[in-house]
Each structure stands twice: as C-alpha cells, then as structure tokens.
C-alpha positions in Angstrom: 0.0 0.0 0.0 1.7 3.1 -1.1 0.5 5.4 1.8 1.5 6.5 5.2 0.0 8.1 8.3 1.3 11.7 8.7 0.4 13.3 12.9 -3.3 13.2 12.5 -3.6 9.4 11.8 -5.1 10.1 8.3 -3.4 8.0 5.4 -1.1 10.5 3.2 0.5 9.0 0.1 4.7 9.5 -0.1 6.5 12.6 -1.3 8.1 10.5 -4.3 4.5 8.3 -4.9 2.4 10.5 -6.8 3.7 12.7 -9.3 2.4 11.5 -13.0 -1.0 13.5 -13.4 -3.3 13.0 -16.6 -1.1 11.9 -18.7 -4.4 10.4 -20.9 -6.0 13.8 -20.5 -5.9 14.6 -24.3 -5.5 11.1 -25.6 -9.0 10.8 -27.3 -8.0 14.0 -29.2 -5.8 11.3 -31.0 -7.4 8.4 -31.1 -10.8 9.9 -31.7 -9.8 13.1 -33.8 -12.8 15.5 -32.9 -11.7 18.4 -35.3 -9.0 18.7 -37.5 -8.1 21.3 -35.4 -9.0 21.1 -31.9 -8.0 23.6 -29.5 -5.7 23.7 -27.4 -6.1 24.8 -23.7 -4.5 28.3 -22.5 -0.9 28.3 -21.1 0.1 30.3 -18.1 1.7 33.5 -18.2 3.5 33.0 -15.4 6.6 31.3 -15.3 7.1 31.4 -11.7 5.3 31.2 -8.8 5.5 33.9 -5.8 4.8 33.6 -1.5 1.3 33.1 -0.5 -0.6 35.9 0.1 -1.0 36.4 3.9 -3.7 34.8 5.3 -6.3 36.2 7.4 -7.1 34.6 11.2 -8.6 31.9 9.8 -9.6 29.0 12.3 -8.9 25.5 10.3 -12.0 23.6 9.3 -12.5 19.7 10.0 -11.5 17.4 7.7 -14.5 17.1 5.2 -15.1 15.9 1.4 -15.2 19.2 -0.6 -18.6 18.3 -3.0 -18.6 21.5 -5.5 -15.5 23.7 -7.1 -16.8 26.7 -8.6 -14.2 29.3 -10.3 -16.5 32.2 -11.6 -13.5 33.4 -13.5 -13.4 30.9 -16.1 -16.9 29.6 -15.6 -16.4 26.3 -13.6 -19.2 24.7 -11.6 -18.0 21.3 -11.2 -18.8 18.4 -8.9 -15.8 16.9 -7.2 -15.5 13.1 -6.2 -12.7 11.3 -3.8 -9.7 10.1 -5.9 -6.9 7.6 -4.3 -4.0 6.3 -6.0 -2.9 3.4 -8.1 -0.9 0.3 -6.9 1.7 2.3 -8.9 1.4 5.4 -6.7 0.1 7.3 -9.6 -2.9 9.4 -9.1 -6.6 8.1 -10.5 -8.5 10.9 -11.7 -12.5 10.6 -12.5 -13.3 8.4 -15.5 -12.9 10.3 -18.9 -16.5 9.8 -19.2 -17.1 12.1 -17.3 -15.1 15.0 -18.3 -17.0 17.8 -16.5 -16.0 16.3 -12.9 -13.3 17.1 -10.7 -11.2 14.7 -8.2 -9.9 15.3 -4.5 -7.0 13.5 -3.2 -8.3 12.2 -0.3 -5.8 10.8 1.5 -4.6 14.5 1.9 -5.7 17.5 3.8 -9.5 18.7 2.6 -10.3 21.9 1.5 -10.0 24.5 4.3 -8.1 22.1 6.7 -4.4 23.0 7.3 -2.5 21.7 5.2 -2.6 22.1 1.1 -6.3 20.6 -0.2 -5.5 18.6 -4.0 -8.2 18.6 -6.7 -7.4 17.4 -10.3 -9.1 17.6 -13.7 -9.0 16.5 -17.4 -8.1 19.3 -19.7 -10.3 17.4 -22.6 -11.4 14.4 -23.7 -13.2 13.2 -27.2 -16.1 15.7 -26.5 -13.9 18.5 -26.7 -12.4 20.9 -23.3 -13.0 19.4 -19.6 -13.5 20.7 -16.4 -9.9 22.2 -16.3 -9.6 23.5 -19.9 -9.2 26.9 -19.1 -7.2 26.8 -15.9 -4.5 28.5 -17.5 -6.5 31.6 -18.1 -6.3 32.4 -14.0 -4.5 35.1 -12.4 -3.4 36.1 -9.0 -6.3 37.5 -7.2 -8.9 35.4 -9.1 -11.7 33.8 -6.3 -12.2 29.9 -5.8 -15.0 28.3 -3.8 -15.2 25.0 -2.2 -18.4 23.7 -1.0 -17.8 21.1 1.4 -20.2 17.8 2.3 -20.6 19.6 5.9 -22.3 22.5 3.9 -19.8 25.0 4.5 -17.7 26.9 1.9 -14.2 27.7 1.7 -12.7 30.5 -0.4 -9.4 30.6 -1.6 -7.5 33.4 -3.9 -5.3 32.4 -6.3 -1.8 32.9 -5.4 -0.2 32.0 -8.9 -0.3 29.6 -11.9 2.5 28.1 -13.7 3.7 24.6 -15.7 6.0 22.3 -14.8 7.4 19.8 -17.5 5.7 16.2 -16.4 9.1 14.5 -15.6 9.9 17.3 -13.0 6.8 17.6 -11.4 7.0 19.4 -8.1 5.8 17.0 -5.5 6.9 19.0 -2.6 5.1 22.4 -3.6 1.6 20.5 -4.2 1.6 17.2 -1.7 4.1 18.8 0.7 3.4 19.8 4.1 2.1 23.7 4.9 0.8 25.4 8.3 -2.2 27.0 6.4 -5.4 26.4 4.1 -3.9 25.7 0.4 -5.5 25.0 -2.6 -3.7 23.3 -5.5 -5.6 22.7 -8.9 -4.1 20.4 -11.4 -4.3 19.5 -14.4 -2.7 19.2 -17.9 -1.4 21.2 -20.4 1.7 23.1 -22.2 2.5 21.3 -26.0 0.6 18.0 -27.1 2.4 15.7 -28.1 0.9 13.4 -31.1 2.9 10.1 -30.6 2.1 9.6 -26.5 -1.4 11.6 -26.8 -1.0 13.8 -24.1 0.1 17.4 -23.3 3.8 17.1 -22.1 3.0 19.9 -18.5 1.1 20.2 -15.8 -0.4 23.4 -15.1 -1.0 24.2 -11.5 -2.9 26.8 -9.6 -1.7 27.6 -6.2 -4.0 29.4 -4.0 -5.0 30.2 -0.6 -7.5 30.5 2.2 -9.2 33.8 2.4 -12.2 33.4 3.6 
C-alpha cells in the first residue's frame, strides 16, 4: 500500500509516490480526432510562482469531502469526487467519461483544513475541453469556492499559476506539508504531443485560504 500516516492518523500518500498526473487527459484527441483542429487549452503567463498571500485569522476547518468547485473566472461549476491512487502510486483521476468532474486527493488535507487541499481535472477528452480546460487563463487575485459535504464553503484566492514539465513535477510544492489552508488545482497542459497523446505539462494553480 503506497500510503503512510502523517500526525493526525489520516493516510497520506509519499512525497516520491504521486507525481504523474493526466497523462491520458488529451488522448482521445488522437485516437478519436474531434476536429481537424481542436484547440488547445491556454498556457500560463507566469513562469514562476510567488509567497502566498497572507492569510487572514482563519480558524482551520475539520477534515471534510469538498462536494462542488466553482471558479467564476473561467466559468467552472463542477462536482468533485474522492480520488486515491494506483498500486503504482500514480494518481486516479474521474473516468474520462465524465469529463465535466473534478477529483480530490483524499488521502490528503481537505479543502480548508491545514495543510494544502488537492483537486485534479481533465483538460479534454473526445467531446472537446474538460472541467480544467481553461485553468491556464487564472491570475493572481482570481476567487475559488469549495463547498464542502458539511455545507460549509471555503474560499481561496489564487496565489499564482505556472507549468511544470511532467518528468519534473514538483511534489513538494503540491503534496508537501504547509501550516495554512492551500489549494492546488491540477491539471494538464503546455504542448501535445501526437505520438504519446498527451500534453507534455502540468499546469498548476496555487491558492490560498481567504475566507
């Protein structure tokens, strides 16, 4: 089993286990050729990711499924489902049939707990842009909200967005341990590649408890 218990008892997976994200997330682009031309999804402008932004006295929330991500920015209103990870350690995302729905690593903190809350998405599939498409579009600043099986809502702020080549992707920065309420949204994206199928980055949004 490719977990561990971190302080509170909860099963966390290994800094060095989980770090190959939707790497199918534009296959059926390829095998299913929707357009001759399908578009691609947004890069980040940023190449670099700054501090958090300080964080107001905020007191931590219990550990809770989030149920609902909305991001008014780019127009996301997605329902978010547990995710684990494979007997690889790589993490499962939801099922490419449904495209529109987000995953939560549950084995980590949820959102508004301390520690840094992990929800992924598909950048496409063969019916075109996914949850995530447009994740590149965010900025700093930009509002996220987290409604949470215990009916409460978390908002974050987006601290920054970048991409990180696949083969270097930073574990520490997303899975790695924090004293506050983080957010980190991942998902594909940066160049496709035709002979894998799949978008060679992972675009990440870092955020942070502000409400």
């Amino acid at each position: 089993m490719l977990t561990r218990r971190d302080a509170t008892g909860r099963r966390t997976a290994p800094a060095v286990a989980v770090v190959a994200l939707l790497a199918a997330g534009g296959l059926g682009l390829v095998t299913v050729g929707v357009t001759a031309d399908p578009p691609r999804p947004p890069r980040p402008e940023q190449t670099a990711v700054g501090p958090a932004r300080p964080a107001p006295d905020l007191p931590p929330l219990p550990h809770t499924a989030p149920t609902l991500v909305q991001i008014p920015t780019i127009g996301v209103r997605a329902e978010v489902v547990p995710v684990g990870a494979d007997a690889a350690g790589v993490l499962e995302v939801p099922s490419l049939d449904r495209p529109g729905v987000a995953g939560w690593y549950r084995y980590g903190a949820s959102p508004g707990e301390t520690g840094n809350a992990v929800i992924v998405g598909h950048v496409d599939s063969k019916a075109g842009p996914a949850v995530f498409f447009d994740l590149g579009r965010l900025r700093p600043g930009d509002p996220i909200r987290i409604t949470r099986a215990d009916a409460t809502v978390a908002t974050f702020t987006v601290d920054g967005v970048t991409a990180y080549p696949k083969d270097r992707f930073p574990s520490a920065l997303v899975y790695g341990p924090s004293d506050a309420a983080g957010l980190r949204l991942v998902t594909c994206g940066g160049r496709f590649d035709a002979a894998s199928g799949g978008y060679v980055d992972n675009v990440i949004v870092l955020a942070s408890r502000t409400g």
